[in-house]
Every structure is written in C-alpha cells, then in structure tokens.
C-alpha positions in Angstrom: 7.8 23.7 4.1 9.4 20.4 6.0 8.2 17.4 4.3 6.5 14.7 6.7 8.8 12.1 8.1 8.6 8.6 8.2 6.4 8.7 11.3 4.0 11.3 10.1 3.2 8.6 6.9 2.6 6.2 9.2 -0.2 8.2 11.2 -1.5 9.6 7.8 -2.1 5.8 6.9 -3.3 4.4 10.5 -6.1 7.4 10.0 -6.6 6.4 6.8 -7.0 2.4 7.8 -10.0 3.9 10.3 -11.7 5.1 6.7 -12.0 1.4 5.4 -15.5 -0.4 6.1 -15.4 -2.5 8.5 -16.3 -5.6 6.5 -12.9 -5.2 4.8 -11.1 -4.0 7.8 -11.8 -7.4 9.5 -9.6 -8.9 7.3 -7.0 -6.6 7.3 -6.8 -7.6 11.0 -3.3 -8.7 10.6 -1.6 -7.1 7.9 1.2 -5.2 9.4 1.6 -1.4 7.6 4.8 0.2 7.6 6.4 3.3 5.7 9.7 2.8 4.5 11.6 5.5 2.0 12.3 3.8 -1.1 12.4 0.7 -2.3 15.2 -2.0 -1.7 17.2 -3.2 -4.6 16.0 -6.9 -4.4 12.4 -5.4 -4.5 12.8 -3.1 -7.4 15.2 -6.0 -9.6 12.4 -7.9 -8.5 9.4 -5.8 -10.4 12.2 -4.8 -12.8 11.8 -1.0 -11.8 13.5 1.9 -13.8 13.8 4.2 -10.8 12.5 3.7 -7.2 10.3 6.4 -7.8 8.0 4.2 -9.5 6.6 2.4 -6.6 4.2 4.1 -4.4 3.5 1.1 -2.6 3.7 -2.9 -1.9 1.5 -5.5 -0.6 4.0 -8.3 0.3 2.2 -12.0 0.9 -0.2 -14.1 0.1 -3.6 -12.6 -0.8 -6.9 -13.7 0.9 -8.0 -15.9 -2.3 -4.9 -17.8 -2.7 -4.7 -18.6 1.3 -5.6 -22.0 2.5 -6.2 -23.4 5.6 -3.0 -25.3 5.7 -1.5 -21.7 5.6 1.8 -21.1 7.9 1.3 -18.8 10.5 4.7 -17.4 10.4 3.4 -16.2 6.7 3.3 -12.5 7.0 1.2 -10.1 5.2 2.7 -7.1 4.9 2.0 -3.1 2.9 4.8 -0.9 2.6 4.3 2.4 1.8 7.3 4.7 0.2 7.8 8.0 1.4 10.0 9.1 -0.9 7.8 8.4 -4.3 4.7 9.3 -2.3 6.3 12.4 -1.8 7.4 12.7 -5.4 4.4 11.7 -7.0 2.5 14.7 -4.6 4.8 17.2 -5.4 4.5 16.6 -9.7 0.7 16.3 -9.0 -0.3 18.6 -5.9 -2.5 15.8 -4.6 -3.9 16.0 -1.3 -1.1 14.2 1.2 -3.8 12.4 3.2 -5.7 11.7 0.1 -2.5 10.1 -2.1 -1.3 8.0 1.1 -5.1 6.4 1.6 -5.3 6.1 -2.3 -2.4 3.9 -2.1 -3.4 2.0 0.9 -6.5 1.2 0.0 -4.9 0.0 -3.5 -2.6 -2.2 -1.6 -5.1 -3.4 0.4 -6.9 -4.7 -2.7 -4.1 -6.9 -3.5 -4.2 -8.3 0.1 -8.0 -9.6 -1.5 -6.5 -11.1 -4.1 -7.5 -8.0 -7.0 -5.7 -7.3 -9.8 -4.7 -3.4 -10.8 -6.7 -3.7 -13.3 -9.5 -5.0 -11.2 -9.0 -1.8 -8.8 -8.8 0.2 -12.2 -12.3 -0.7 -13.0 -14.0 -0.7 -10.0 -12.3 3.0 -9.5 -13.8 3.8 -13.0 -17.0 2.4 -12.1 -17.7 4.8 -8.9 
C-alpha cells in the first residue's frame, strides 16, 4: 500500500482542525499547520533528539499564556507535523492514520495554550 504524501497529511490534519470546539479553534485562528518529513538538524540538536523519529510533532512560538499585548505581529505561531515519524510510529503501533495525526495536532495545539505534556498527560488520563 502507498504511504500518504505530504499533501495527504496536510488534509488528514485540516479535517482534523474542523474536530476541535470552537472555543479553542478561535484561537488557533492564526496558527499556520504544515507537514514537513522529518525534523531539521537545528530542531532536533535543539531538543537534543536521538533519532528524528522521535518527534511526531512541533508547536513553534509563543504560547497564548506567555503572549502580551506588546507582542510583534511578525511573531509566528506555527505546528509542524512529521510525516515520516507519524508514519513510523503508525506502522510499530497500527494506530488509526486519521486518529494518530489529530492525536498529535490536538497535543500541539495544547502547547499553543501554554500546557505542559504533562498537563495534556493528565487531562488525557482524566477523560
């Protein structure tokens, strides 16, 4: 079976984004999604990564409860999501495509509002 490109992540996730309530979506107004297939280098030295396969996804700016009014508008909030780990991670696990890709965006998203993994962790646990 051919595994989805680039472009067929990207409409997994904009689907996906339609599932979030629209209280939350409001302020994801301008966060700009993208797919990408791994990591870069700077990005994985940065989180001090092992493989590239260890990052599903990345929310990239400054998270709702650390903005400020004074904020730059050229500041860009940003998710990437990685095909190639997504991909991986779906294979060693036989998750659900559609499922894993909103999975990660929504967990992404939750950085955007300023929560912690372990935040998401427990409010996952907790439903």
């Amino acid at each position: 079976m051919k595994e989805p490109s680039l472009e067929e992540i990207e409409a997994i996730a904009a689907e996906a984004l339609k599932t979030v309530p629209g209280e939350l979506l409001a302020h994801v107004d301008d966060v700009v999604i993208r797919v990408e297939e791994f990591p870069d280098s700077e990005t994985q030295a940065a989180l001090g990564l092992s493989s590239p396969f260890d990052l599903l996804g990345l929310y990239y700016g400054v998270s709702l409860d650390q903005k400020s009014i004074t904020a730059s508008a050229n500041d860009i909030d940003m998710i990437t999501l990685y095909r190639g780990p997504i991909l991986e991670y779906q294979n060693e696990n036989g998750e659900d495509l559609n499922h894993l890709v909103r999975h990660v965006l929504i967990h992404e998203i939750g950085h955007h509002f300023g929560l912690s993994d372990e935040d998401m962790e427990r409010i996952e646990g907790a439903g």
